[in-house]
C-alpha positions in Angstrom: -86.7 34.4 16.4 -83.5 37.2 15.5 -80.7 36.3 18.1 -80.1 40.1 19.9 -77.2 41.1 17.4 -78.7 40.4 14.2 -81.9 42.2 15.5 -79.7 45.1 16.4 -77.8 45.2 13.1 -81.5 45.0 11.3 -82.9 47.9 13.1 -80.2 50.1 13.0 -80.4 50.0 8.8 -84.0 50.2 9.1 -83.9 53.5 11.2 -80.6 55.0 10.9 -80.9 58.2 8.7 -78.1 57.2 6.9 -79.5 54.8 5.2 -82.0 55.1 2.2 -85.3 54.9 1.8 -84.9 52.4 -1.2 -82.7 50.3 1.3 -84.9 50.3 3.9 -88.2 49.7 1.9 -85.9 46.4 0.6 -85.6 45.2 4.3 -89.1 45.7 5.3 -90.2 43.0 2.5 -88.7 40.7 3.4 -91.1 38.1 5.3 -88.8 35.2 5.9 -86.6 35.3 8.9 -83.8 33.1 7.9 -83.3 35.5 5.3 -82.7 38.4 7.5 -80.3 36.5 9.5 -78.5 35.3 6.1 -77.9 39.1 5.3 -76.8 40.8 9.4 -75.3 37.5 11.2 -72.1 38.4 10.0 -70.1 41.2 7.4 -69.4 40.3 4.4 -65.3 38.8 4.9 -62.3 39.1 2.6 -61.3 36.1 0.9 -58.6 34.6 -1.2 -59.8 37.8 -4.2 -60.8 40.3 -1.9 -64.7 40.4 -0.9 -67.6 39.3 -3.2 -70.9 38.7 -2.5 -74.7 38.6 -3.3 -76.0 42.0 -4.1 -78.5 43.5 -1.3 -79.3 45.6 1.9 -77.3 44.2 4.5 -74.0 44.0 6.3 -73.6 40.6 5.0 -74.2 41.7 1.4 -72.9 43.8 -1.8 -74.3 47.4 -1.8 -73.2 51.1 -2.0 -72.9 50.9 2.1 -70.6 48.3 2.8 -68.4 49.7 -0.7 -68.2 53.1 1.6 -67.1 51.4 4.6 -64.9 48.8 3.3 -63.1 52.0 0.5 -63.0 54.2 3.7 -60.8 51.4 5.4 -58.7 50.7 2.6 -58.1 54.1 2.9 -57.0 54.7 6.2 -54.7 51.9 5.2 -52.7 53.8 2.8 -52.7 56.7 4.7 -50.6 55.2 7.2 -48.4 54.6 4.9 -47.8 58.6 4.7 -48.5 61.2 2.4 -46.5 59.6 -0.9 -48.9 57.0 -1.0 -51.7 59.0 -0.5 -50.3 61.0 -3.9 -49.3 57.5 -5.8 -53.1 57.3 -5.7 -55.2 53.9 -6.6 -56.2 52.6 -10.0 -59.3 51.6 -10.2 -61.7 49.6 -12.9 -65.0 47.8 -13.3 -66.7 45.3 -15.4 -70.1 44.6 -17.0 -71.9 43.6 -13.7 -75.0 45.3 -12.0 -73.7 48.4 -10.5 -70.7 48.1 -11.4 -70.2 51.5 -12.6 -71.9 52.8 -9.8 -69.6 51.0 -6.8 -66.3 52.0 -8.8 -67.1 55.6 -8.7 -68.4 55.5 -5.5 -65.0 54.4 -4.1 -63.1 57.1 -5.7 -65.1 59.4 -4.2 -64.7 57.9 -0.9 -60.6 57.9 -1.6 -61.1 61.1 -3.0 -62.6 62.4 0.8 -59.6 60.6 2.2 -57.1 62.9 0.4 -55.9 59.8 -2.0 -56.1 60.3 -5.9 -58.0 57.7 -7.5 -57.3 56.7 -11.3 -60.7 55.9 -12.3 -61.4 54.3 -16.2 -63.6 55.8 -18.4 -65.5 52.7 -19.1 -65.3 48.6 -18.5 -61.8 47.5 -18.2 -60.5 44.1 -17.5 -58.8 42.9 -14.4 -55.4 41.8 -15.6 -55.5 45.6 -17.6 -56.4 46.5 -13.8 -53.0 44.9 -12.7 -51.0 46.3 -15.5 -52.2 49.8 -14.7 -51.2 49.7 -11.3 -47.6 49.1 -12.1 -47.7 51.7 -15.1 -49.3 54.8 -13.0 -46.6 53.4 -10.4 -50.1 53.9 -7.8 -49.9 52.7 -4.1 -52.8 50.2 -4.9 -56.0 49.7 -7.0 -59.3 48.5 -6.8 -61.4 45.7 -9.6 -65.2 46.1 -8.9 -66.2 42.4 -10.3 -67.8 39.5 -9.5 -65.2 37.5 -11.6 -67.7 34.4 -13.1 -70.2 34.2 -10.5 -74.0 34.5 -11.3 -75.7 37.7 -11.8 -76.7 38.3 -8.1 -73.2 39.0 -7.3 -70.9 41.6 -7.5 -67.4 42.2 -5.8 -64.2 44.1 -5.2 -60.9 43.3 -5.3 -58.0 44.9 -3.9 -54.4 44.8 -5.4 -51.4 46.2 -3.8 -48.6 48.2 -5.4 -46.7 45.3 -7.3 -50.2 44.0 -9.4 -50.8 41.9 -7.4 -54.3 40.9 -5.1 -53.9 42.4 -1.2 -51.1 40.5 0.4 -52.5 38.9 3.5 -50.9 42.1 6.0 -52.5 44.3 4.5 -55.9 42.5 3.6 -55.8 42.3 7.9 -55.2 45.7 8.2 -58.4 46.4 6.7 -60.4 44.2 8.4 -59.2 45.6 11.4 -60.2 49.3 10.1 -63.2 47.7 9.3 -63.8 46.4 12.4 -63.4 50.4 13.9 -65.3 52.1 11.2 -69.0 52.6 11.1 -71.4 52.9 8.6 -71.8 56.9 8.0 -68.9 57.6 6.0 -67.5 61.4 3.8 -68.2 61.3 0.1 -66.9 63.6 -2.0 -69.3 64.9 -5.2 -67.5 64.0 -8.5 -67.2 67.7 -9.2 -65.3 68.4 -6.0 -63.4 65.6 -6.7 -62.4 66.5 -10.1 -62.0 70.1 -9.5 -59.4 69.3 -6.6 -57.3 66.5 -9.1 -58.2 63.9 -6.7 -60.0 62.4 -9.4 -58.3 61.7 -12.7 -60.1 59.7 -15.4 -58.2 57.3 -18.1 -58.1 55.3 -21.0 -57.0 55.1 -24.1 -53.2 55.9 -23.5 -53.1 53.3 -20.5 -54.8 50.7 -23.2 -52.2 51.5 -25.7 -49.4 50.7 -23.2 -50.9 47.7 -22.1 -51.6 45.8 -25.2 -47.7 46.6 -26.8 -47.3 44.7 -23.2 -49.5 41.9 -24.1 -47.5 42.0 -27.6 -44.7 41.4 -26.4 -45.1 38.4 -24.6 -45.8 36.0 -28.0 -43.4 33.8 -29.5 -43.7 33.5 -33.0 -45.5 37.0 -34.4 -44.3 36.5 -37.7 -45.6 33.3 -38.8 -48.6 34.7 -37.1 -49.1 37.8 -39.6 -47.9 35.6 -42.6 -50.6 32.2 -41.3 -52.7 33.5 -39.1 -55.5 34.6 -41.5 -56.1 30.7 -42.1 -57.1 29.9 -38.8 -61.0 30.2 -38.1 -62.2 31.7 -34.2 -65.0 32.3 -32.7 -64.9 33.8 -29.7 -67.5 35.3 -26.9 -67.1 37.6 -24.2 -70.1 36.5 -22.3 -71.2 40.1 -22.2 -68.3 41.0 -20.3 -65.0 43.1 -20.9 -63.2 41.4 -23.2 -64.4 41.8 -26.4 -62.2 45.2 -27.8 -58.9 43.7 -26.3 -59.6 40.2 -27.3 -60.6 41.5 -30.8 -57.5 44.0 -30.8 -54.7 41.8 -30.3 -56.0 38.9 -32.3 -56.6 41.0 -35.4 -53.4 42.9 -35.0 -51.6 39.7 -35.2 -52.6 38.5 -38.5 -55.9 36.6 -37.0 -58.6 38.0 -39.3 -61.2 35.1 -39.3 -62.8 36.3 -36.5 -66.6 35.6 -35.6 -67.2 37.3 -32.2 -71.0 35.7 -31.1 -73.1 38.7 -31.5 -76.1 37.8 -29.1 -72.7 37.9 -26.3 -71.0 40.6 -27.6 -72.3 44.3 -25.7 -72.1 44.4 -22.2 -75.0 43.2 -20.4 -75.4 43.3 -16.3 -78.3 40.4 -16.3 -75.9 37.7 -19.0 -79.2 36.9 -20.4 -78.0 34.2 -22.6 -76.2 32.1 -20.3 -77.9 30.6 -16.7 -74.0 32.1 -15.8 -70.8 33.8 -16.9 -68.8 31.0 -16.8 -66.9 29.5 -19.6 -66.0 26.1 -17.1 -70.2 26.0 -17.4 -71.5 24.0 -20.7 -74.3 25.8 -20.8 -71.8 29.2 -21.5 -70.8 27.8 -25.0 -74.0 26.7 -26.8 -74.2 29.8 -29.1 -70.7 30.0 -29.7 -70.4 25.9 -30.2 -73.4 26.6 -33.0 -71.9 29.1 -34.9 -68.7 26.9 -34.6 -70.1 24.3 -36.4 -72.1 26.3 -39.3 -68.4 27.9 -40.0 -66.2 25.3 -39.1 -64.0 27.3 -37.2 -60.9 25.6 -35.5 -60.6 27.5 -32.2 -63.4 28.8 -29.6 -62.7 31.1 -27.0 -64.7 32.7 -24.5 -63.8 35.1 -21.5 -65.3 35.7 -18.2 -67.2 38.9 -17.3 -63.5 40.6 -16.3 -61.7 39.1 -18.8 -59.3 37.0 -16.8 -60.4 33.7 -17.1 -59.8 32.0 -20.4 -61.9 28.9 -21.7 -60.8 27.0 -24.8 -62.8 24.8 -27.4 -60.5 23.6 -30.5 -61.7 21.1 -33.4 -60.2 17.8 -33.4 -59.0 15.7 -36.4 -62.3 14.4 -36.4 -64.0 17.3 -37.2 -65.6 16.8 -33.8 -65.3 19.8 -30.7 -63.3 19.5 -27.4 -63.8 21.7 -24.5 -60.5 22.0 -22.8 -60.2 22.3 -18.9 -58.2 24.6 -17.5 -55.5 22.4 -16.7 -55.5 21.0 -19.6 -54.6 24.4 -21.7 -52.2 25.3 -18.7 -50.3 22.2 -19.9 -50.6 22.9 -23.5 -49.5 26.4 -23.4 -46.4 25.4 -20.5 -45.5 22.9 -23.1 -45.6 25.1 -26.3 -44.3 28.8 -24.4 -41.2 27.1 -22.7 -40.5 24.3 -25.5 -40.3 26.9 -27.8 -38.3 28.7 -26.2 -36.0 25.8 -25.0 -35.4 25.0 -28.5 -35.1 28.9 -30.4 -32.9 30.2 -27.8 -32.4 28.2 -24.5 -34.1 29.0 -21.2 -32.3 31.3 -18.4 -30.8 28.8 -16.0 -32.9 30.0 -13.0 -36.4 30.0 -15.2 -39.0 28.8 -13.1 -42.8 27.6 -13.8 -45.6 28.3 -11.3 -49.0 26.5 -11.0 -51.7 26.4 -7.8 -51.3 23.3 -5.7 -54.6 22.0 -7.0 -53.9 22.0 -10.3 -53.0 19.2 -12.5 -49.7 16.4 -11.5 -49.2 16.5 -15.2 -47.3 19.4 -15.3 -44.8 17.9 -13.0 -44.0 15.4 -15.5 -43.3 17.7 -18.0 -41.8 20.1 -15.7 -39.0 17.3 -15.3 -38.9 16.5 -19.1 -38.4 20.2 -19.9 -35.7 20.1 -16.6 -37.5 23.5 -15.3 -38.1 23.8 -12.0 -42.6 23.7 -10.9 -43.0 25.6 -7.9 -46.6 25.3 -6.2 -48.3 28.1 -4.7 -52.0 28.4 -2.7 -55.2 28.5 -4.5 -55.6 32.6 -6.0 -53.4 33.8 -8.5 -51.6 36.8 -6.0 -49.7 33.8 -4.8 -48.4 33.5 -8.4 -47.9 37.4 -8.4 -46.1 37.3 -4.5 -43.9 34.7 -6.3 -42.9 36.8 -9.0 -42.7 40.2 -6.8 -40.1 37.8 -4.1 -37.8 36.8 -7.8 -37.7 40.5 -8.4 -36.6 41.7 -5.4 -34.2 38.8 -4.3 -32.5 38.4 -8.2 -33.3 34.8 -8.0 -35.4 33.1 -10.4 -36.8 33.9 -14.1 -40.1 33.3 -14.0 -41.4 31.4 -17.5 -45.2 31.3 -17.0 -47.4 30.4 -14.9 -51.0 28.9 -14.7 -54.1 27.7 -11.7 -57.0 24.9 -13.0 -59.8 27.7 -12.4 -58.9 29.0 -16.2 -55.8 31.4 -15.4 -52.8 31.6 -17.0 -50.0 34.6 -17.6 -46.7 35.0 -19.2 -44.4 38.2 -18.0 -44.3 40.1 -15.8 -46.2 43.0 -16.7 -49.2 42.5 -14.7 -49.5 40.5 -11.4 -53.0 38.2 -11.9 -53.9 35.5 -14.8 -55.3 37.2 -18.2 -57.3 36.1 -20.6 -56.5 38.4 -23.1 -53.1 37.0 -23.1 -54.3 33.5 -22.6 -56.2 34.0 -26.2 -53.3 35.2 -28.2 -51.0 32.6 -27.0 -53.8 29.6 -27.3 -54.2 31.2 -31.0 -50.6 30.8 -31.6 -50.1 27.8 -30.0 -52.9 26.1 -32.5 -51.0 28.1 -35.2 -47.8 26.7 -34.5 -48.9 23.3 -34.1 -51.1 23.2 -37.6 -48.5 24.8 -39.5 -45.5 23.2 -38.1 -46.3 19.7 -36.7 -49.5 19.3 -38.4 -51.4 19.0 -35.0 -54.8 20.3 -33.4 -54.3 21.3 -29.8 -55.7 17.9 -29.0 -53.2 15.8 -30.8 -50.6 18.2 -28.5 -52.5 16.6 -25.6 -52.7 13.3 -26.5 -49.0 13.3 -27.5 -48.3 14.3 -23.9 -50.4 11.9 -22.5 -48.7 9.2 -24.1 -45.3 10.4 -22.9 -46.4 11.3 -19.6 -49.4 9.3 -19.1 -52.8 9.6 -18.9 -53.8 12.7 -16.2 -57.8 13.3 -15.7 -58.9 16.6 -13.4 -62.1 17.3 -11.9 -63.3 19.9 -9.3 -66.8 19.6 -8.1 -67.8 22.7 -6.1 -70.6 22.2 -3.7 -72.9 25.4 -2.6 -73.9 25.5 0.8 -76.0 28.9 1.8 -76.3 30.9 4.7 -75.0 30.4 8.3 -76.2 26.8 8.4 -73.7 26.1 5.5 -70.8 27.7 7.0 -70.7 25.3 9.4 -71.4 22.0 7.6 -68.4 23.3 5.1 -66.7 23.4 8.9 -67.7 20.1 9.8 -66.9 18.3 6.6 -63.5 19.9 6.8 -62.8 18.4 10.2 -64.2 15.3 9.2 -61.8 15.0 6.7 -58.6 16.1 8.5 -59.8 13.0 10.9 -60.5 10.3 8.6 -57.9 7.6 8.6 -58.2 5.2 5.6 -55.3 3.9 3.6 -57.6 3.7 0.5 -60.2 5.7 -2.0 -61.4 4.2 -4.9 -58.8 1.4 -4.9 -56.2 4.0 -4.6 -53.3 3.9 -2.0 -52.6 6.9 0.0 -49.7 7.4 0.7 -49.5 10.7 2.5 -52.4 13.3 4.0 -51.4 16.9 4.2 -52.9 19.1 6.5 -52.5 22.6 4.9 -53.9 25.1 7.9 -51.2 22.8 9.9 -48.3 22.9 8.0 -48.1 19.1 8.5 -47.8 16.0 6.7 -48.7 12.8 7.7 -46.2 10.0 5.5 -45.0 6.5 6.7 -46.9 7.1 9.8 -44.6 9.6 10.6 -46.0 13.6 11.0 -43.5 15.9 9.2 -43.5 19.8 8.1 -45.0 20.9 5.3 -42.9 23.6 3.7 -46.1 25.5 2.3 -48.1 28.5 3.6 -50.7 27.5 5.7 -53.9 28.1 4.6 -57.5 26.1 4.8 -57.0 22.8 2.6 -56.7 19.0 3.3 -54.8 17.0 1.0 -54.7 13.4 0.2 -51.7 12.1 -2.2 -51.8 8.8 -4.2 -49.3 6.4 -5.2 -49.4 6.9 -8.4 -48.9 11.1 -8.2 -52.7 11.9 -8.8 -54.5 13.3 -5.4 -57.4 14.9 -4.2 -57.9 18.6 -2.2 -60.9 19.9 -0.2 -60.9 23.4 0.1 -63.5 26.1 1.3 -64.3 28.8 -0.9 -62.6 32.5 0.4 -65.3 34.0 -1.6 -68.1 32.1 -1.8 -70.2 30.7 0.0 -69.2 26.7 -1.4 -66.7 23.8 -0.3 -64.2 23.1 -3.8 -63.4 19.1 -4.1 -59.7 18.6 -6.4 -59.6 15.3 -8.4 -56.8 14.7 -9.9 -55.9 10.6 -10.8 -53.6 8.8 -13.1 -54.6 5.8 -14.9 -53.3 3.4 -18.4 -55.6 5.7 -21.0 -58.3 7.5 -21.0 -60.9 4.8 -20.4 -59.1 3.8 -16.8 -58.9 7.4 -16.0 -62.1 7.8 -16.1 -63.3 5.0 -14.0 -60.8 5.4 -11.5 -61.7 8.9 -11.2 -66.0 8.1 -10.8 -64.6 4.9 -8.6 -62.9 7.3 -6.3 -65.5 10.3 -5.9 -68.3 7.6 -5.4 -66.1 6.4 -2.9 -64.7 9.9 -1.2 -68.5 11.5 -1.2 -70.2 8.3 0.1 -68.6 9.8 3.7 -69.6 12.9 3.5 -72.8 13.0 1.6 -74.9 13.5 5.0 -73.3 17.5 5.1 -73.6 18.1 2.0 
């Protein structure tokens, strides 16, 4: 039986007049009662991107409703900060994904009723394009209606604040608390009111122009790739997602002109029927392209997410053979190849400065010595890359280089404030140029040479869904669990400090110290040898995210130190999961 407030929430969508008939016809099938508690026990929350969430009917769901309610607080946000901001207006973009199209317009009609302009693009856009337009219209804020890489079922919105970057933590508050005031019948202006009035101002190509001679500028060697680049075979996919024109565009303006783009993945499609999901960390997201790899032998695949700011990277080996590359992995390659390049050509500033999420690889801080550049560490979601580059700005202290997260992100500049793929291809282009031209190396020789310098690094995260209310708290219990656990060893490995993130603490030779680190929801366990692993709950989905990161003598060791110690590490846990 429906505990009083989810029953109350239910009826009032089933009888309110706001609501449609389509919505309510959607509620009234459903038989199973678990499922009507899944979508009204709770509203959907932000999380470390903003919200996403499973399209539906329901307060705890994706739908035209809750884009109204949550655009209407996000609008009483800007208006208290006065009537400029209000005319700054938002940017705002969308990708392939079911409705889509629909939710973007629908929130700058809701701005629009709210006396803010909105800066709405004529078609699919790309996140990090998103970010750059933000900055460029000089708008108070903007809004990126995508699920990112998660199945079709989902769709989402993220908010970014005046700098490019995702909602500061303030002001993602602020709306929840609006939220928390607003109800559910909220003022829509038509699209012809809103045009008519100026409120509403559509873009394109001229923003697009100004972003990619951004994007441009941001490679190293442009000559050698116009006079070399046409020997160097893609083939790339957009998983049905944004990315293909600017992908294409900035490759082929380069010199790149062996180009196959996977045509069954090339138009936009809200369903991804060729892929179980959008993914390119997911196998399954590269058989087509990995086919038409081999029948051309091409020497680099490259695929982007739906929103075109995740990057995945498959390059042929000496062997003739195909390597996917995780994300830390190219984050290593590219920090290696964008500030050795530049170390060597024309020196680094003194104050440059590399950034990377605190669960991504130890490798880097290896190399980070070698290369004698400071590697600051930031929380999990790229706007903590962006905050880091907005404080340098404004204090005149720190160049940043380049920065990169394991979950496929990577950015160079400072023209946009979030990870972007159609950077990350141009640069992991180049870098395979540079390498094959002038050291005679595949991107996996590059990796292998580090290894041997460094030593040999191996990353996994395994991301564990667990549904519904019922989930939520086993991901709470197996984080407590683990912020109690006490041993001195996983997998034969020595800890030798736990950090409790949400804390700020740090438990090392027995002795509890401060963690100089925001707090936020992660546990940490450190191992003698610099490799570690992180738990950390999802802000946006409904999953728990397990961090491996060992060290071992070559790539055999690695690897069966790593299976040793996630036998080990789930074997206490595997009752909540």
């Amino acid at each position: 039986m429906l505990n009083k407030e989810v029953e109350d929430r239910y009826q009032q969508w089933l009888t309110s007049p706001y609501f449609d008939e389509a919505t309510k016809a959607e509620l009234k099938a459903i038989t199973d009662e678990k499922d009507i508690e899944d979508r009204f026990y709770c509203d959907l929350e932000f999380g470390t991107g903003g919200m996403r969430g499973m399209l539906g009917a329901g307060t705890n769901r994706m739908n035209l409703y809750l884009i109204r309610k949550l655009t209407a607080s996000f609008a009483r946000v800007i208006a208290d900060h006065g009537e400029d901001a209000k005319n700054r207006g938002v940017a705002i973009a969308y990708d392939s994904r079911r409705f889509s199209e629909d939710f973007a317009m629908e929130t700058a009609l809701v701005l629009a009723a709210h006396g803010i302009r909105a800066y709405l693009f004529e078609s699919l856009r790309s996140t990090p394009e998103l970010s750059f337009t933000i900055r460029h219209k000089h708008a108070i804020a903007g809004v990126m209606i995508t699920a990112s890489h998660n199945p079709k079922e989902y769709n989402g919105y993220k908010v970014y604040w005046e700098d490019g970057a995702q909602l500061p933590p303030a002001q993602a508050d602020e709306i929840m608390a609006k939220m928390d005031e607003c109800g559910w019948d909220v003022s829509v202006l038509s699209r012809e009111e809103a045009l008519a009035s100026g409120l509403l101002e559509m873009i394109g190509q001229e923003v697009d122009d100004c972003y990619m001679t951004c994007v441009q500028e941001q490679l190293l060697h442009p000559q050698l790739d116009q006079q070399k680049g046409c020997g160097l075979k893609i083939v790339y996919t957009p998983l049905h997602g944004a990315g293909r024109v600017f992908v294409e565009r900035i490759l082929s303006q380069n010199g790149f002109s062996q180009i196959f783009t996977v045509p069954e993945q090339a138009e936009p499609d809200s369903e991804f029927s060729t892929v179980h999901v959008p993914n390119p960390e997911d196998e399954g997201a590269w058989e087509l392209a990995l086919t038409y790899a081999k029948e051309l032998q091409a020497d680099l695949l490259l695929a982007t997410d739906p929103d075109s700011d995740r990057l995945g990277v498959q390059c042929r080996t000496s062997k003739g053979e195909y390597q996917h590359l995780t994300g830390n992995q190219v984050g290593v390659i590219l920090a290696n190849y964008i500030i050795g390049s530049q170390k060597a050509e024309k020196g680094l500033p003194a104050d440059g400065i590399m950034l990377q999420s605190i669960v991504s690889t130890a490798l880097t801080e290896k190399l980070a010595e070698e290369l004698a550049v400071p590697l600051k560490k930031v929380p999990v979601g790229f706007k903590f890359i962006g905050e880091q580059i907005k404080e340098m700005e404004e204090t005149g202290k720190g160049s940043f280089l380049f920065g990169f997260e394991e979950s496929l992100g990577y950015l160079k500049g400072t023209y946009a404030r979030d990870k972007d793929a159609v950077l990350g291809a141009a640069l992991v282009a180049e870098a395979a140029l540079y390498y094959q031209e002038i050291e005679g190396k595949t991107l996996t020789d590059v990796l292998d040479g580090l290894f041997d310098t460094y030593g040999y690094f191996l990353d996994e995260q395994v991301a564990c869904t667990l549904m519904g209310k019922d989930g939520k708290e086993r991901i709470d219990q197996i984080m407590k669990f683990l912020a109690a656990d006490d041993r001195c060893r996983i997998g034969g490995q020595k800890i030798i400090s736990r950090e409790y993130y949400d804390r700020g603490k740090q438990l090392k030779n027995g002795c509890m110290l401060d963690l100089d680190f925001p707090k936020v929801n992660i546990v940490g366990l450190t191992f003698e040898n610099g490799g570690f692993i992180k738990a950390r709950p999802s802000g946006t989905e409904p999953k728990i995210r397990f961090y491996f990161c060992v060290a071992g003598n070559g790539r055999r060791d690695a690897e069966e130190t790593l299976e040793r110690t996630k036998k080990d590490f789930f074997s206490l846990i595997e009752q909540l999961l």
